[in-house]
PDB file of N, CA, C, O and CB in Angstrom:
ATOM      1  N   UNK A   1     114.379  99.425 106.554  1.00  0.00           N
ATOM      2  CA  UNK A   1     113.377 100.172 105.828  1.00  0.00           C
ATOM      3  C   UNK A   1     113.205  99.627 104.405  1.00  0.00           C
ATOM      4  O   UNK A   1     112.102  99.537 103.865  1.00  0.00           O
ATOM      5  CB  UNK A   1     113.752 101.650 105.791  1.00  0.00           C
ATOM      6  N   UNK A   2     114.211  99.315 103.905  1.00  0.00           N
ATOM      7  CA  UNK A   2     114.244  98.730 102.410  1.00  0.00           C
ATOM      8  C   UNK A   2     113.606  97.733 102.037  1.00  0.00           C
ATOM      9  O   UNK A   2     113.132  97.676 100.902  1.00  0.00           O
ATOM     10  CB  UNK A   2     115.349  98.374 101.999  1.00  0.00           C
ATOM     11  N   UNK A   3     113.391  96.115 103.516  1.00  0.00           N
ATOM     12  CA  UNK A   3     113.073  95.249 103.514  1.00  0.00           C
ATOM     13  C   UNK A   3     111.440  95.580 103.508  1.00  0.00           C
ATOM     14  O   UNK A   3     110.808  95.023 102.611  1.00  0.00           O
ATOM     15  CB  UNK A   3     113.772  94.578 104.402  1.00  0.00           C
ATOM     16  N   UNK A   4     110.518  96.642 104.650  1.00  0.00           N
ATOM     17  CA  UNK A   4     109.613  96.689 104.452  1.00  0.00           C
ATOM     18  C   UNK A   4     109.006  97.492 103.092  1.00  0.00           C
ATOM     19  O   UNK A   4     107.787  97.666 103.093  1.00  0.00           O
ATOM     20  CB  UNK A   4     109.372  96.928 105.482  1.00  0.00           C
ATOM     21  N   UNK A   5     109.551  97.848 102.269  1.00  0.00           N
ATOM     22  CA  UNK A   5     109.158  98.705 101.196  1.00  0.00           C
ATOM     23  C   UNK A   5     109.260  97.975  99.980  1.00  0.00           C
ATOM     24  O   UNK A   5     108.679  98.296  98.943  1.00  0.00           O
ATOM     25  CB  UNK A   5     109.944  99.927 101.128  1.00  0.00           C
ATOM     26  N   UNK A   6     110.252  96.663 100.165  1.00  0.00           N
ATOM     27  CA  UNK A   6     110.665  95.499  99.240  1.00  0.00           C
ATOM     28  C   UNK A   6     108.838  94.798  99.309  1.00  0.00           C
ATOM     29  O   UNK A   6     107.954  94.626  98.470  1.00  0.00           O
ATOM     30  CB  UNK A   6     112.311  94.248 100.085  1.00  0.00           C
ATOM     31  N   UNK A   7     108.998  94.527 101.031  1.00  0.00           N
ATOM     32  CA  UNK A   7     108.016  93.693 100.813  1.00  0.00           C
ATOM     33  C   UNK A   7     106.428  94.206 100.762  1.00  0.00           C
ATOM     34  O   UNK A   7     105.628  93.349 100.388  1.00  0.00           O
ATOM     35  CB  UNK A   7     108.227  92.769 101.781  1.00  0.00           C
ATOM     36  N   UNK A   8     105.972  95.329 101.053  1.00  0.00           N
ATOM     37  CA  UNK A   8     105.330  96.344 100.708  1.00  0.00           C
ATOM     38  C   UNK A   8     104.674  96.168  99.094  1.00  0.00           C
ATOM     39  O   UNK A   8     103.501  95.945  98.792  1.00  0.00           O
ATOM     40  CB  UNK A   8     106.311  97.486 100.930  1.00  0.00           C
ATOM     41  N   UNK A   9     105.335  96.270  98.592  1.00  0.00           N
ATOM     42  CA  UNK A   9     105.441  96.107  97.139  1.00  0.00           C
ATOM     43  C   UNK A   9     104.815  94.632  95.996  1.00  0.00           C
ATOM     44  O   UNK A   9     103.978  94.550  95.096  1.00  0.00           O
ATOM     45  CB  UNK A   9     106.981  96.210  97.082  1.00  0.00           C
ATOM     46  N   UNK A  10     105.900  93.530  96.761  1.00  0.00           N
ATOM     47  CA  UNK A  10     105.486  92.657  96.762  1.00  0.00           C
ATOM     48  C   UNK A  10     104.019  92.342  97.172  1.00  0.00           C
ATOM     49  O   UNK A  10     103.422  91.542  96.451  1.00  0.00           O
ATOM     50  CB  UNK A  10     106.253  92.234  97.211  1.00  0.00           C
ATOM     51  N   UNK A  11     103.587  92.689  97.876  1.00  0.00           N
ATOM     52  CA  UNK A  11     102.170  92.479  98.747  1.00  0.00           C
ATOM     53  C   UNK A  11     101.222  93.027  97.485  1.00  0.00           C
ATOM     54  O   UNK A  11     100.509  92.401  96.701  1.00  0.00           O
ATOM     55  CB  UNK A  11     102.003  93.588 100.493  1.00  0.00           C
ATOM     56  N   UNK A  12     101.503  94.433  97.611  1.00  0.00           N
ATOM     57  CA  UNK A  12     100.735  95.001  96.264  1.00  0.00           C
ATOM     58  C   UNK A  12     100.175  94.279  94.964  1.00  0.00           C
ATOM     59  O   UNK A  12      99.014  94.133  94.584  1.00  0.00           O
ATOM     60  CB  UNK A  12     101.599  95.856  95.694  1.00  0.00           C
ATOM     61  N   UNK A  13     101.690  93.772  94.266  1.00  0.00           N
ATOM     62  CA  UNK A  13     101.768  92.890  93.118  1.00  0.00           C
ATOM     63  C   UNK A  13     100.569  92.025  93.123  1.00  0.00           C
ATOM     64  O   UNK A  13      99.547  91.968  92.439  1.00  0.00           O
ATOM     65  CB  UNK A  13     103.041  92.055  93.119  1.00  0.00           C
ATOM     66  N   UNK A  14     101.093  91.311  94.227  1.00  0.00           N
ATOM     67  CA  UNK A  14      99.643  89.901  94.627  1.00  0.00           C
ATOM     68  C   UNK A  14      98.368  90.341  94.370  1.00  0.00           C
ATOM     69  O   UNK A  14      97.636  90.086  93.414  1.00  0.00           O
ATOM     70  CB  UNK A  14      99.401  89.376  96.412  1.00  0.00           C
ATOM     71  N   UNK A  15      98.173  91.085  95.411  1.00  0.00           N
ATOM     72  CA  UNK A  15      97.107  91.611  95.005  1.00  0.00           C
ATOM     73  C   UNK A  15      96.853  92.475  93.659  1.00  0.00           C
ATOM     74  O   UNK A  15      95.718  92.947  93.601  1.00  0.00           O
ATOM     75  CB  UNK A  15      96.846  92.218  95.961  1.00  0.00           C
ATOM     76  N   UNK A  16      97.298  92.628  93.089  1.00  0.00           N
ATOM     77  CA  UNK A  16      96.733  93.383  91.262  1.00  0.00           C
ATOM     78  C   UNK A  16      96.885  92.342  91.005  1.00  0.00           C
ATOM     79  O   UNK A  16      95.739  92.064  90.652  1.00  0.00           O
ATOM     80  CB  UNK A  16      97.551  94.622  90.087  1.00  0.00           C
ATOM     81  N   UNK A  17      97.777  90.915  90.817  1.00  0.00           N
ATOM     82  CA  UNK A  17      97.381  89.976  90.198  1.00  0.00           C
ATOM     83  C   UNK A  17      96.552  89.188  90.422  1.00  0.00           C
ATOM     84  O   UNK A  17      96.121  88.447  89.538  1.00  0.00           O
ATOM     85  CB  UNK A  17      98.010  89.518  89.998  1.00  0.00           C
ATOM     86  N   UNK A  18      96.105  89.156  91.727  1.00  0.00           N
ATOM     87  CA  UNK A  18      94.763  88.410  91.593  1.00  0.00           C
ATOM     88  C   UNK A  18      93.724  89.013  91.301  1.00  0.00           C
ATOM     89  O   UNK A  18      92.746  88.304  91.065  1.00  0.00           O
ATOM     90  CB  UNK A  18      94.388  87.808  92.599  1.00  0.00           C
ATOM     91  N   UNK A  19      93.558  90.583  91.209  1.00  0.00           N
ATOM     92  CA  UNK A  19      92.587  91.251  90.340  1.00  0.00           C
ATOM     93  C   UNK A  19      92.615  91.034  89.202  1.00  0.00           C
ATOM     94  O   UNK A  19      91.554  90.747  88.648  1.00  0.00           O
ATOM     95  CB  UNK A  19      92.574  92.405  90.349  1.00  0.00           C
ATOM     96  N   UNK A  20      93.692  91.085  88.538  1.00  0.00           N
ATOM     97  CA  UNK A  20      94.291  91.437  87.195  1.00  0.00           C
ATOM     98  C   UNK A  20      93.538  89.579  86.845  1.00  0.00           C
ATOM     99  O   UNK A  20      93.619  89.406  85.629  1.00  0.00           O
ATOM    100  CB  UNK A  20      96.565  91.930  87.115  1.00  0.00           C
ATOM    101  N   UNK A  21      93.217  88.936  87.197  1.00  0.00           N
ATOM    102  CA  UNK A  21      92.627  87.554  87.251  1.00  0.00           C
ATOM    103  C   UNK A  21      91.286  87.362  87.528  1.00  0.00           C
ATOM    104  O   UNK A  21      90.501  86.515  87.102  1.00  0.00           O
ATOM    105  CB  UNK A  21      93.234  86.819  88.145  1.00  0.00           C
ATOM    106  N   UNK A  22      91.184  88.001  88.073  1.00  0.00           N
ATOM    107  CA  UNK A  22      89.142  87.846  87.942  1.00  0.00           C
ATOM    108  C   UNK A  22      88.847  87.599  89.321  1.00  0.00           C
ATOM    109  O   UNK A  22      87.892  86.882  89.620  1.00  0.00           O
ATOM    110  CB  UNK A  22      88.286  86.229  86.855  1.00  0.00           C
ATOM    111  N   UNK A  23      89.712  88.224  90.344  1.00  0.00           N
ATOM    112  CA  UNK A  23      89.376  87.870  91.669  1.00  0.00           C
ATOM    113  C   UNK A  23      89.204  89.739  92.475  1.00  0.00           C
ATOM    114  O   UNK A  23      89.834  90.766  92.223  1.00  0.00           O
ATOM    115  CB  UNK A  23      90.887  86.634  92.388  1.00  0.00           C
ATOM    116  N   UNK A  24      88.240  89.504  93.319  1.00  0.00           N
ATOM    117  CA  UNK A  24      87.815  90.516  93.802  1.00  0.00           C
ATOM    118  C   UNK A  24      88.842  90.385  95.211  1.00  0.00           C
ATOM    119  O   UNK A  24      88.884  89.331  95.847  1.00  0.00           O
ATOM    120  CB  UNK A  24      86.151  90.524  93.887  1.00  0.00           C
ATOM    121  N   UNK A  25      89.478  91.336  95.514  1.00  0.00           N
ATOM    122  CA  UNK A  25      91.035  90.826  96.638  1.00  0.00           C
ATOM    123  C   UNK A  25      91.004  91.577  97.682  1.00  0.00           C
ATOM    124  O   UNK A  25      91.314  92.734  97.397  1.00  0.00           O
ATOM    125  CB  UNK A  25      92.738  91.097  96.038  1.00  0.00           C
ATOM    126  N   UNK A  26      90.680  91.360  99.149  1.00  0.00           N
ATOM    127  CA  UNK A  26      90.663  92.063 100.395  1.00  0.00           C
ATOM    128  C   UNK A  26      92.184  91.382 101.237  1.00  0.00           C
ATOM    129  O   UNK A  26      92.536  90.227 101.476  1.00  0.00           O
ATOM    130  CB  UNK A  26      88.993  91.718 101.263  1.00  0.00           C
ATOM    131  N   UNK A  27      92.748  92.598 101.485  1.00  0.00           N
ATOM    132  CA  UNK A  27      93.986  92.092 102.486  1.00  0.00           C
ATOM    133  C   UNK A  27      93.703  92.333 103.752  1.00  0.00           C
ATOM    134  O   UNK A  27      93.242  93.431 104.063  1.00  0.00           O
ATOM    135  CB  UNK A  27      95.355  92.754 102.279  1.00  0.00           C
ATOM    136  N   UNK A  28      93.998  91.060 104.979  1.00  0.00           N
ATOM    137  CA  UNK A  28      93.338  92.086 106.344  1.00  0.00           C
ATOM    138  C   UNK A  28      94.898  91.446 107.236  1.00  0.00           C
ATOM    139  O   UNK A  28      95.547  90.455 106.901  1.00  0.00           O
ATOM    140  CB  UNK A  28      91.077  91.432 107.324  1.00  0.00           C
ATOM    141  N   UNK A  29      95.109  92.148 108.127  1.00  0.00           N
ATOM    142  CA  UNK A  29      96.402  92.135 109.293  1.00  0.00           C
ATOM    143  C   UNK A  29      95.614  91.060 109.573  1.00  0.00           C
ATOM    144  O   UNK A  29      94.414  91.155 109.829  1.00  0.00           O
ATOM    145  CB  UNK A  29      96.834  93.456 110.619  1.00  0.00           C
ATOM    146  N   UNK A  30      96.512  89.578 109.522  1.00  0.00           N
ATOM    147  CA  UNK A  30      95.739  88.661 110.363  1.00  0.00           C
ATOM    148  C   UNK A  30      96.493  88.430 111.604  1.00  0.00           C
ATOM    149  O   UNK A  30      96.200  87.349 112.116  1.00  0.00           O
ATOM    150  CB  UNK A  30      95.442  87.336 109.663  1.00  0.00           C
ATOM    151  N   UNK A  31      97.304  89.058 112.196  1.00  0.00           N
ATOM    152  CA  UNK A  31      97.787  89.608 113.283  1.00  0.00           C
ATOM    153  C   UNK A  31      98.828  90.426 113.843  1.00  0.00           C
ATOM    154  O   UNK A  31      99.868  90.275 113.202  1.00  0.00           O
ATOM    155  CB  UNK A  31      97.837  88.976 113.702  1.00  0.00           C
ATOM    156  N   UNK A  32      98.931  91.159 114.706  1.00  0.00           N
ATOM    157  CA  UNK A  32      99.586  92.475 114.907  1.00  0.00           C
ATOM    158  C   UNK A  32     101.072  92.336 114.780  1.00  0.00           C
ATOM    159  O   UNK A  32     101.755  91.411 115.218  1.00  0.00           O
ATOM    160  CB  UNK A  32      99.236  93.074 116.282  1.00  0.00           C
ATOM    161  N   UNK A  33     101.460  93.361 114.135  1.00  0.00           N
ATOM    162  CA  UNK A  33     103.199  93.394 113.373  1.00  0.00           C
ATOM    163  C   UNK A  33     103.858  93.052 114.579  1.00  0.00           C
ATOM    164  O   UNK A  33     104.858  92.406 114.264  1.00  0.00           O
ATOM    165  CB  UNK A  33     103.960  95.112 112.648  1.00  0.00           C
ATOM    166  N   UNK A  34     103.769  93.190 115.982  1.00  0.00           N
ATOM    167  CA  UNK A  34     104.602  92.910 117.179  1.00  0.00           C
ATOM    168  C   UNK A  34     105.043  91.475 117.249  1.00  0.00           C
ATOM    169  O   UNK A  34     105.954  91.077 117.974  1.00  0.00           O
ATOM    170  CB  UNK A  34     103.846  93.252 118.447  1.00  0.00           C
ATOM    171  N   UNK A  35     104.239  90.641 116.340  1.00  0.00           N
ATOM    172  CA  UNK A  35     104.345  89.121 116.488  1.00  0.00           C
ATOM    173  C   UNK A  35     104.696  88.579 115.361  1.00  0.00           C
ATOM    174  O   UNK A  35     105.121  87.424 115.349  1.00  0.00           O
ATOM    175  CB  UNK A  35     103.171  88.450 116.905  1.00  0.00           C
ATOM    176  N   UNK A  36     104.569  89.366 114.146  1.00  0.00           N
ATOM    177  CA  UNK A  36     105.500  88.857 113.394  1.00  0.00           C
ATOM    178  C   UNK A  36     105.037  89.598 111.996  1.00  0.00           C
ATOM    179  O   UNK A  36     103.861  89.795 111.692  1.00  0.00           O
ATOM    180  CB  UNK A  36     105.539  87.207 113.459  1.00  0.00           C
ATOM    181  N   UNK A  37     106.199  89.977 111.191  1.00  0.00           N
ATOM    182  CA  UNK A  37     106.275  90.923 110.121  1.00  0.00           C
ATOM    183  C   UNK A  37     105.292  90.279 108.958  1.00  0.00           C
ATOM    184  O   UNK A  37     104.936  90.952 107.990  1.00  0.00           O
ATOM    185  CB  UNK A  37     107.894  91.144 109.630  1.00  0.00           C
ATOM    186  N   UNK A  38     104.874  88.842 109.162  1.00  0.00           N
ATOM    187  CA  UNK A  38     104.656  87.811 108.184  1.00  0.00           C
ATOM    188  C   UNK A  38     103.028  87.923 108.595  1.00  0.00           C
ATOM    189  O   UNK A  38     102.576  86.922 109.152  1.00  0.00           O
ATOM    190  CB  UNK A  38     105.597  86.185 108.398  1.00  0.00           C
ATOM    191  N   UNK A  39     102.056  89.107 108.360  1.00  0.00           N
ATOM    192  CA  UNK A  39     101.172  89.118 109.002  1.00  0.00           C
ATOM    193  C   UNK A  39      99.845  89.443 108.050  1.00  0.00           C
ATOM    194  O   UNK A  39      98.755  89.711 108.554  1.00  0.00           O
ATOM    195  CB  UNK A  39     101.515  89.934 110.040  1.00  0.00           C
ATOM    196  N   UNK A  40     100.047  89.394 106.760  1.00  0.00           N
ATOM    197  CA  UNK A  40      98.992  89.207 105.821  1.00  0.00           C
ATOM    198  C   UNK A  40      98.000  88.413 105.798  1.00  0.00           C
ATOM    199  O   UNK A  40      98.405  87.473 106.482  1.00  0.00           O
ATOM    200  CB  UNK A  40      99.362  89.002 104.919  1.00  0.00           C
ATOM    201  N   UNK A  41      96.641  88.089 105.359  1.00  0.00           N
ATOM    202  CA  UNK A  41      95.901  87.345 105.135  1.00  0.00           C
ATOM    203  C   UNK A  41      95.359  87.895 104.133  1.00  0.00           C
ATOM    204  O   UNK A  41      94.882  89.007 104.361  1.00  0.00           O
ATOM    205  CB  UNK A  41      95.267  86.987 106.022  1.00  0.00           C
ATOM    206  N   UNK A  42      95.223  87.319 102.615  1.00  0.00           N
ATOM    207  CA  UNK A  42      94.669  87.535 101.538  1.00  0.00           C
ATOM    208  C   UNK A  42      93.507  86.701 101.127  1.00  0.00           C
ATOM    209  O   UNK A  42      93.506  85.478 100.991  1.00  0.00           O
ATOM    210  CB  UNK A  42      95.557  87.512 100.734  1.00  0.00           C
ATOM    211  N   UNK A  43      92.624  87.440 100.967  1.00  0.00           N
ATOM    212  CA  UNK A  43      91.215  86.852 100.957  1.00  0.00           C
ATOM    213  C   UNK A  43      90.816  87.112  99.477  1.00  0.00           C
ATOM    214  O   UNK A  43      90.841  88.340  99.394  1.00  0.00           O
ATOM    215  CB  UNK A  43      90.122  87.590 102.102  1.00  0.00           C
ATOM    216  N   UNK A  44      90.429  86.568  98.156  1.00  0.00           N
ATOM    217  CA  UNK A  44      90.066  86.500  97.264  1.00  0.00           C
ATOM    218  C   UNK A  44      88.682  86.132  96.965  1.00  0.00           C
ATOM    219  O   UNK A  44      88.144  85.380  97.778  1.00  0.00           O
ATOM    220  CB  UNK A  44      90.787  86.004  96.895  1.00  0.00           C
ATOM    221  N   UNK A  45      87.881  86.589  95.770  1.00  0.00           N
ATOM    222  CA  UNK A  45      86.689  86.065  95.052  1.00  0.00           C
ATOM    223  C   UNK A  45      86.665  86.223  94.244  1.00  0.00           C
ATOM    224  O   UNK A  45      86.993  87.264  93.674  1.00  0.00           O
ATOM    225  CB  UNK A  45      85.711  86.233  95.199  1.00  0.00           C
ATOM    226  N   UNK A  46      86.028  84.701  93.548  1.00  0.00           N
ATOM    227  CA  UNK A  46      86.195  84.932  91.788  1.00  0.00           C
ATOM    228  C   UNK A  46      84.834  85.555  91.178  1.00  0.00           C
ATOM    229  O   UNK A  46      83.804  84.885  91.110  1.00  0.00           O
ATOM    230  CB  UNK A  46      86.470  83.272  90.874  1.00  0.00           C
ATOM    231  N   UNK A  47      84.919  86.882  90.744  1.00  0.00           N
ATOM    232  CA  UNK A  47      83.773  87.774  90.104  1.00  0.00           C
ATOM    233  C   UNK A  47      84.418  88.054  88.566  1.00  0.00           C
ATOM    234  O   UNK A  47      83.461  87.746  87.855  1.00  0.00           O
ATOM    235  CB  UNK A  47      83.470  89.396  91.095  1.00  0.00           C
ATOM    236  N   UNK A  48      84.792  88.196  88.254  1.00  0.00           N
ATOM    237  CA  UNK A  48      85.482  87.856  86.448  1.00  0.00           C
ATOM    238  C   UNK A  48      84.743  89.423  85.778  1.00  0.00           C
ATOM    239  O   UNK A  48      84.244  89.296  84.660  1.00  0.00           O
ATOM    240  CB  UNK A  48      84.491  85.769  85.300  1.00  0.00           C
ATOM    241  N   UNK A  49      84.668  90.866  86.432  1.00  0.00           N
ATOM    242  CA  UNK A  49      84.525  92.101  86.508  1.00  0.00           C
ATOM    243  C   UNK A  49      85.764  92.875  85.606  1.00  0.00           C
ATOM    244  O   UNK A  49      86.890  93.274  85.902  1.00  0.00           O
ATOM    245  CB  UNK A  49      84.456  92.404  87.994  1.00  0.00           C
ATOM    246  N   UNK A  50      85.118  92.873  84.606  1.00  0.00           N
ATOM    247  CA  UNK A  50      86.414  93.413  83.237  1.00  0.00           C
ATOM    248  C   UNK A  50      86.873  94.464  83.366  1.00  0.00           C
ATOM    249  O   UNK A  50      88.054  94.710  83.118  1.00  0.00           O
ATOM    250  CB  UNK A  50      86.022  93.614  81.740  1.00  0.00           C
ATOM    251  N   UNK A  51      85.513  95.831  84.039  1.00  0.00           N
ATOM    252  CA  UNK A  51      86.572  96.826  84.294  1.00  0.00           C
ATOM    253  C   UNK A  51      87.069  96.730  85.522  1.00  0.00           C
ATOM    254  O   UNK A  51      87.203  97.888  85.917  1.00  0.00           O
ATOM    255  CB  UNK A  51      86.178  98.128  84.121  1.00  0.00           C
ATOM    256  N   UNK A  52      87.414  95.990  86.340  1.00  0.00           N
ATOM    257  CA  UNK A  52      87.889  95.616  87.811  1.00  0.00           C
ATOM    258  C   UNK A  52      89.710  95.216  87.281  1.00  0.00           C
ATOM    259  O   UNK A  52      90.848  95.619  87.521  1.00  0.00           O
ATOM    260  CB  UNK A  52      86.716  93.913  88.647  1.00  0.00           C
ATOM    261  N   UNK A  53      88.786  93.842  86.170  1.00  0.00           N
ATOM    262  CA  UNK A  53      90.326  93.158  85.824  1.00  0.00           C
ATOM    263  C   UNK A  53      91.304  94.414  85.245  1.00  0.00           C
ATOM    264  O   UNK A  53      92.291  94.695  85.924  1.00  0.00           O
ATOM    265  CB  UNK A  53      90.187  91.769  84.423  1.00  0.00           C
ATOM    266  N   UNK A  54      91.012  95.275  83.833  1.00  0.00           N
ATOM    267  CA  UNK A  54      91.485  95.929  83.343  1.00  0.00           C
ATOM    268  C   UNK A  54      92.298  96.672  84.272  1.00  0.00           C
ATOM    269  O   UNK A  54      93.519  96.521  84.237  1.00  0.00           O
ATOM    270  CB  UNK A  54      90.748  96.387  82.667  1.00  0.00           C
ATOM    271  N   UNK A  55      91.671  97.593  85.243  1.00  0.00           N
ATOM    272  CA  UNK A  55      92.216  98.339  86.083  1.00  0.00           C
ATOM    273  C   UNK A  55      93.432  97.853  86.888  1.00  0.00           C
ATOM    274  O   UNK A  55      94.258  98.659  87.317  1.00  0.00           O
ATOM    275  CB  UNK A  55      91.280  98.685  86.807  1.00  0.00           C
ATOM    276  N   UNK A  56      93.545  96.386  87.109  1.00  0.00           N
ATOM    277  CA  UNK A  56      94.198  96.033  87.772  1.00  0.00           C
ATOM    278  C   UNK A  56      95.088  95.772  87.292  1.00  0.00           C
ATOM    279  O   UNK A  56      96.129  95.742  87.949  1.00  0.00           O
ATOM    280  CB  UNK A  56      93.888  95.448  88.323  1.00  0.00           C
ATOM    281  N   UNK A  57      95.081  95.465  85.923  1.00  0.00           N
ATOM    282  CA  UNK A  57      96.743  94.773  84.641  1.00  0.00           C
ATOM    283  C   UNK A  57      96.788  96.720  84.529  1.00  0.00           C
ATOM    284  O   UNK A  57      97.708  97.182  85.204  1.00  0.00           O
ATOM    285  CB  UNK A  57      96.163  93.252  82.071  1.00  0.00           C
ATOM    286  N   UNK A  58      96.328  97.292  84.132  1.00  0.00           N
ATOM    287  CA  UNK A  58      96.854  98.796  84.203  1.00  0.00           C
ATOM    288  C   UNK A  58      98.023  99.161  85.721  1.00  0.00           C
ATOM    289  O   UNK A  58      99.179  99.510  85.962  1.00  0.00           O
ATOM    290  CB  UNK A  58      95.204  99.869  84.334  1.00  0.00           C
ATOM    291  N   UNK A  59      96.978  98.852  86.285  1.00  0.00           N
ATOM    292  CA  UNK A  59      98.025  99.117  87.692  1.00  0.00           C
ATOM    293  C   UNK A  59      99.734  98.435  88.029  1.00  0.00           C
ATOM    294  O   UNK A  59     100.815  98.860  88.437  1.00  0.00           O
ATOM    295  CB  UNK A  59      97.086  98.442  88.989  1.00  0.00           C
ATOM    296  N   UNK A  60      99.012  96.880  87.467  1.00  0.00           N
ATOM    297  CA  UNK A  60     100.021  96.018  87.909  1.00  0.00           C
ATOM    298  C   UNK A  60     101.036  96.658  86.718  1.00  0.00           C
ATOM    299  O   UNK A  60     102.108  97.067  87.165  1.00  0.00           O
ATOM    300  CB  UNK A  60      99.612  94.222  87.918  1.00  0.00           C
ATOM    301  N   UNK A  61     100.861  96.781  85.424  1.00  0.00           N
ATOM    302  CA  UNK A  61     101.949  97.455  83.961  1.00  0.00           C
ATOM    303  C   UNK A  61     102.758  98.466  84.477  1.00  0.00           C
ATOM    304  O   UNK A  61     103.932  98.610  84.137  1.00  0.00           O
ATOM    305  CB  UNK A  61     101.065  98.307  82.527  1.00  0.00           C
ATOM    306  N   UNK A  62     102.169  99.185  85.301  1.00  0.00           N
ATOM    307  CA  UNK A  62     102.658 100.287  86.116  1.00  0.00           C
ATOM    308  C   UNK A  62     103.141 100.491  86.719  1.00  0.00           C
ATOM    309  O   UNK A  62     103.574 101.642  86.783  1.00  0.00           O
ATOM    310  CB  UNK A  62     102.385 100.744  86.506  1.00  0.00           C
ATOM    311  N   UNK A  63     103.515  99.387  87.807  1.00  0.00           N
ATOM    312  CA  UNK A  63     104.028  99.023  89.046  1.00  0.00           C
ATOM    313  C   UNK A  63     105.534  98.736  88.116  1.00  0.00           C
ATOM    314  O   UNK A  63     106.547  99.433  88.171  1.00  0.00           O
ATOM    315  CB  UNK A  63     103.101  97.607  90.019  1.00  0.00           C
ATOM    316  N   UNK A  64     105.346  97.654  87.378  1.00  0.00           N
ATOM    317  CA  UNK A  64     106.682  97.166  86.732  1.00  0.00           C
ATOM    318  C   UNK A  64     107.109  97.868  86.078  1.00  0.00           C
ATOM    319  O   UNK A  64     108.316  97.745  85.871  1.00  0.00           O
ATOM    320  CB  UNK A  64     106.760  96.161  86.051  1.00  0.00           C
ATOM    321  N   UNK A  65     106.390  98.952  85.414  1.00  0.00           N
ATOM    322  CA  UNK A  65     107.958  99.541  84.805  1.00  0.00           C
ATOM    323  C   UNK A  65     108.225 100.841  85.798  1.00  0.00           C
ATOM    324  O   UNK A  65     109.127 101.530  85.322  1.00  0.00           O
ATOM    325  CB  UNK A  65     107.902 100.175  82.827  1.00  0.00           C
ATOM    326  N   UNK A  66     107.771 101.308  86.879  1.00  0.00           N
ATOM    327  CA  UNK A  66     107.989 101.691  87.696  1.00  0.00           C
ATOM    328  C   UNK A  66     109.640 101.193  88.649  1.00  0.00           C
ATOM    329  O   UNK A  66     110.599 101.929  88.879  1.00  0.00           O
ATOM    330  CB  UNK A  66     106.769 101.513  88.078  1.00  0.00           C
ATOM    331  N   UNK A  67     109.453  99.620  89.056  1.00  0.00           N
ATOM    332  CA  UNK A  67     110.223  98.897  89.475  1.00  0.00           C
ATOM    333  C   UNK A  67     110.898  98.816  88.390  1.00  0.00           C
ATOM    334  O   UNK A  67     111.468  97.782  88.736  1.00  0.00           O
ATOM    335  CB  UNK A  67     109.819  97.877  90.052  1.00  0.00           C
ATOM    336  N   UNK A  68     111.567  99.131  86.798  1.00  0.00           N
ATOM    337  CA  UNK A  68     112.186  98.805  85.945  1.00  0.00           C
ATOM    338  C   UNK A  68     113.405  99.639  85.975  1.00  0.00           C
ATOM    339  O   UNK A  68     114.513  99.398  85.496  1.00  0.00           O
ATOM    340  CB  UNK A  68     111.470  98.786  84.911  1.00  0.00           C
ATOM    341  N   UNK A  69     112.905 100.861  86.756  1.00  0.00           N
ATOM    342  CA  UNK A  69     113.693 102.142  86.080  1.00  0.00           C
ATOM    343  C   UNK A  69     114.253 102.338  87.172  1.00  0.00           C
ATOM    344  O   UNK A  69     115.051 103.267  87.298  1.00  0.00           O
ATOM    345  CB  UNK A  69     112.946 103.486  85.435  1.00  0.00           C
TER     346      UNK A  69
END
């Protein structure tokens, strides 16, 4: 349980940082967890959307000191 909530997390990060970057970020199952835990596909676009970015370094600030404590 720890491992998926580790990596859960991780997944998240990515994605606010590539918001937090000027990328518009869709995650899709690029195939079913039965075949393998490693099943992300992160799809990005660069739109450079300030209150998009903002929101996303807010989120991501959040996340870490979240994970700090």
């Amino acid at each position: 349980l720890r491992r998926r909530v580790a990596s859960s997390l991780v997944d998240v990060e990515r994605a606010l940082r590539l918001e937090a970057a000027g990328y518009e970020t869709q995650v899709h199952e690029f195939v079913g967890a039965t075949i393998t835990p490693h099943n992300l596909l992160f799809r990005a676009r660069r739109t450079n959307v300030e209150k998009r970015m903002d929101t996303a370094s807010a989120k991501l600030e959040s996340l870490r000191r979240a994970a700090s404590t």
